[in-house]
C-alpha positions in Angstrom: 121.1 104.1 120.7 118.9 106.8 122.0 115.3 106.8 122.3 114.9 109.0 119.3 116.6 106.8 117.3 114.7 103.9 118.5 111.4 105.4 117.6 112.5 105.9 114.7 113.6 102.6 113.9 110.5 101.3 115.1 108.6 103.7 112.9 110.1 102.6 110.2 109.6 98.8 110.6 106.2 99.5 111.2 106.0 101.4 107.7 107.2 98.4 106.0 104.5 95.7 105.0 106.6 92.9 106.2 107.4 94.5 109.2 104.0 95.6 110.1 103.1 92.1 109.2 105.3 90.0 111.1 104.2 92.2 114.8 100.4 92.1 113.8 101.1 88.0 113.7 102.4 88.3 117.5 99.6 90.3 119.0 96.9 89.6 116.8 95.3 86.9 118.6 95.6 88.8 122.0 94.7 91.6 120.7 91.2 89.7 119.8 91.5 87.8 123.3 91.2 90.9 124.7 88.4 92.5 123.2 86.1 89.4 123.7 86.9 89.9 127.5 86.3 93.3 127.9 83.5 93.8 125.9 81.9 90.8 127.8 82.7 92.5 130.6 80.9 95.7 130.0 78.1 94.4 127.8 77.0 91.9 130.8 77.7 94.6 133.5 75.6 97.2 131.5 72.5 94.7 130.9 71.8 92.6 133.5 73.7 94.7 136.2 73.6 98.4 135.7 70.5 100.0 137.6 67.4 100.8 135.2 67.0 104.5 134.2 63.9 106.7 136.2 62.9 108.2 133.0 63.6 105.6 130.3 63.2 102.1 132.2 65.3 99.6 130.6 65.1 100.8 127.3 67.8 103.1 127.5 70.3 99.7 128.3 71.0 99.8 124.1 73.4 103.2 125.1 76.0 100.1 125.8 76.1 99.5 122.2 74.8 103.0 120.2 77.0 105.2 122.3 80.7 102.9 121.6 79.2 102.6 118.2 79.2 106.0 117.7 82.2 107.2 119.1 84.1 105.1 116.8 82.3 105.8 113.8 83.4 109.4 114.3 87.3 108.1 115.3 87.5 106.1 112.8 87.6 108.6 110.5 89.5 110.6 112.4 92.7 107.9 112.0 91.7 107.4 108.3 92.6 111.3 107.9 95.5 111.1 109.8 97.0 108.4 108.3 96.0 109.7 104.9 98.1 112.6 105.6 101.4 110.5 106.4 100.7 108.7 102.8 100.6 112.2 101.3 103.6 113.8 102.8 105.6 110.5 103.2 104.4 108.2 101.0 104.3 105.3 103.8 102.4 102.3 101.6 100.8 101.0 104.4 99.4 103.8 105.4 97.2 103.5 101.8 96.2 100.2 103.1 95.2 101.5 106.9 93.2 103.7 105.0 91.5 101.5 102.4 90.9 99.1 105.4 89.4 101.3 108.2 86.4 102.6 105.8 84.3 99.2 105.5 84.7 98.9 109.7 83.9 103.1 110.2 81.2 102.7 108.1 79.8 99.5 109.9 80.3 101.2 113.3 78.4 104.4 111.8 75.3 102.0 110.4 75.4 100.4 113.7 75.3 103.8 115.6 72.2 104.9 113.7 70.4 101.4 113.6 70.3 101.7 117.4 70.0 104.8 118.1 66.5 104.5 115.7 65.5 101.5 117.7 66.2 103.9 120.6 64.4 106.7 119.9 61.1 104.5 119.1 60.3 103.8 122.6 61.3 107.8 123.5 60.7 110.1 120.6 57.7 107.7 119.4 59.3 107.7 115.9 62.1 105.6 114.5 63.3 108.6 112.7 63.9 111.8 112.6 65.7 114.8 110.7 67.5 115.8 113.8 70.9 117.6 113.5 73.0 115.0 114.6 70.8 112.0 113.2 71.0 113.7 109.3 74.7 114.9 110.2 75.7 111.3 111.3 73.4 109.9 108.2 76.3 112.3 106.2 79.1 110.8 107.7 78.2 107.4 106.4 77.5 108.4 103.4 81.6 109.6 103.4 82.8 106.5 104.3 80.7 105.0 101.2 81.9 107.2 99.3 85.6 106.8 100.3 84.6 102.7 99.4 83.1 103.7 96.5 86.1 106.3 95.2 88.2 103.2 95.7 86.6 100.3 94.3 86.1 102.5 91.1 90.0 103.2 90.6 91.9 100.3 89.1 95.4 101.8 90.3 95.6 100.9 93.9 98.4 104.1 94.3 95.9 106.8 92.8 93.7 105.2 94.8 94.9 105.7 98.2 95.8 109.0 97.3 92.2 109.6 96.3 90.3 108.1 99.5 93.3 109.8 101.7 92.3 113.1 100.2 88.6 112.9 101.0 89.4 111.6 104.4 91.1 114.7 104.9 88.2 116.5 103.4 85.6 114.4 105.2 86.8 115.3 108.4 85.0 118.5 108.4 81.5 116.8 109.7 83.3 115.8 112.9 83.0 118.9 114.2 79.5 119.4 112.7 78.4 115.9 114.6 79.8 116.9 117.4 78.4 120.6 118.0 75.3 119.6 116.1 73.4 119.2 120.0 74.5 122.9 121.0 74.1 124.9 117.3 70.9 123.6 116.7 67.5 122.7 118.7 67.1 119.0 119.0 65.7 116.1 120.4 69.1 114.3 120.5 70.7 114.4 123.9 74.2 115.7 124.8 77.1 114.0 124.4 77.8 111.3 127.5 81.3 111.8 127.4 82.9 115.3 127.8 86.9 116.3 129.0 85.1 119.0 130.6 82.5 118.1 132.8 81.6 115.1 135.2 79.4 112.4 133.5 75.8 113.1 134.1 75.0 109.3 134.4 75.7 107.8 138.0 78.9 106.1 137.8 76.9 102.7 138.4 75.9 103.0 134.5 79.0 105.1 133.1 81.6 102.5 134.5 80.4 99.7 132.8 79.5 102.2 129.4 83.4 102.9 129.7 84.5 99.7 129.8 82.4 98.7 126.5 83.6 101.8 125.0 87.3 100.8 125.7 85.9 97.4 124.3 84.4 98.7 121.1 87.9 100.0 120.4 90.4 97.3 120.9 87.3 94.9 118.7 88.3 97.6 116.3 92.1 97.5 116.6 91.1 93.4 116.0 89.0 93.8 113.1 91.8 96.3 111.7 94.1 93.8 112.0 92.9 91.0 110.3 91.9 93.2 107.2 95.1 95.1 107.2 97.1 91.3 107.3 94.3 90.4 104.2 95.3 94.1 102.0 99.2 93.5 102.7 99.0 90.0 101.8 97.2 90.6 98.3 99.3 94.1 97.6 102.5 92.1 98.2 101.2 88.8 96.4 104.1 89.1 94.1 107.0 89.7 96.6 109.2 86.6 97.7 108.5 86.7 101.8 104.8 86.8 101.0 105.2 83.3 98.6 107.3 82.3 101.4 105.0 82.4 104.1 101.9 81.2 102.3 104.2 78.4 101.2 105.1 78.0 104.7 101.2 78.3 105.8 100.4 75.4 103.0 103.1 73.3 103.6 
């Protein structure tokens, strides 16, 4: 079998609910093993380790959270649209349920991202807040991912659902760009972005090292918390089905 035809295979396994399933329950544990490592890594690094700032003092030590906060608000989304694309053009169910599972964690990330950015700015803008361009265009984005748990909650069949949330993901994809341009279209007090594929970090690498590592952190806490709900939305969608009654049987017994 050639590699094509394994990825395929794979693919296809992975599509399934029980199949998706049963390799979740394998890495799921490491997956969230992981994540408490790393992120205890960075976070400790980045507090009691990184040097303090010239301008800001300590103060500026909460980019270890609000920055990793906000990049996965934004990617977050990003996968939600992707993956409601596959459930549109191939009907793959568990991409519905990636989607319907992803917006409660995006939009945690992207509350997180602007609670601490407003405890941020306090100490430096000497407001909490502020109708900056990307403040009010990151304030939009979480009011997509309510709406994309609202649009859901409000449909009583789960397959128009997903269709429906998958359709505004795709939609709701547009403020990326605005979020992420918003520092270079517009004047404002927000600073650039701290990570860029085209130009060197303009942090010293004593305080961007240990901001990557959290970043890398945020993510695979994200992967974990994606994880555990997705296990939750197949385990209630497939309630009915015979190798779901057999492994909470299983689980009980």
């Amino acid at each position: 079998m050639n590699r094509s035809n394994v990825f395929i295979a794979w693919s296809m396994k992975m599509g399934s609910p029980p199949g998706f399933f049963n390799w979740s329950t394998k890495w799921c544990f490491f997956i969230g093993l992981l994540s408490f490592l790393v992120l205890t890594v960075g976070l400790f690094w980045g507090i009691f380790y990184a040097p303090t700032d010239y301008k800001q003092g300590d103060v500026y030590r909460i980019i270890f959270m609000h920055v990793p906060a906000a990049i996965l608000s934004q990617s977050i989304l990003l996968l939600m649209a992707s993956f409601g694309f596959i459930l549109i053009v191939w009907r793959a169910k568990i991409a519905g349920m990636f989607v319907r599972a992803a917006a409660p964690v995006g939009a945690s990330f992207t509350l997180l991202a602007l609670l601490s950015g407003s405890i941020w700015g306090h100490p430096t803008w000497g407001t909490w807040w502020v109708w900056d361009a990307r403040l009010t265009s990151t304030l939009l984005l979480f009011f997509i991912y309510t709406a994309i748990i609202g649009l859901y909650s409000s449909t009583d069949n789960k397959i128009t659902a997903d269709r429906s949330i998958s359709l505004l993901s795709i939609v709701g994809i547009a403020i990326i760009p605005i979020i992420k341009k918003s520092v270079d279209w517009w004047q404002t007090l927000h600073q650039p972005s701290t990570f860029s594929l085209t130009s060197s970090p303009s942090m010293s690498y004593e305080m961007y090292l240990p901001l990557a590592i959290c970043v890398v952190g945020f993510y695979l806490l994200f992967i974990y918390i994606l994880l555990l709900r997705l296990r939750v939305e197949i385990l209630y969608r497939e309630r009915d089905t015979s190798w779901v009654k057999d492994y909470l049987n299983q689980r009980i017994g």
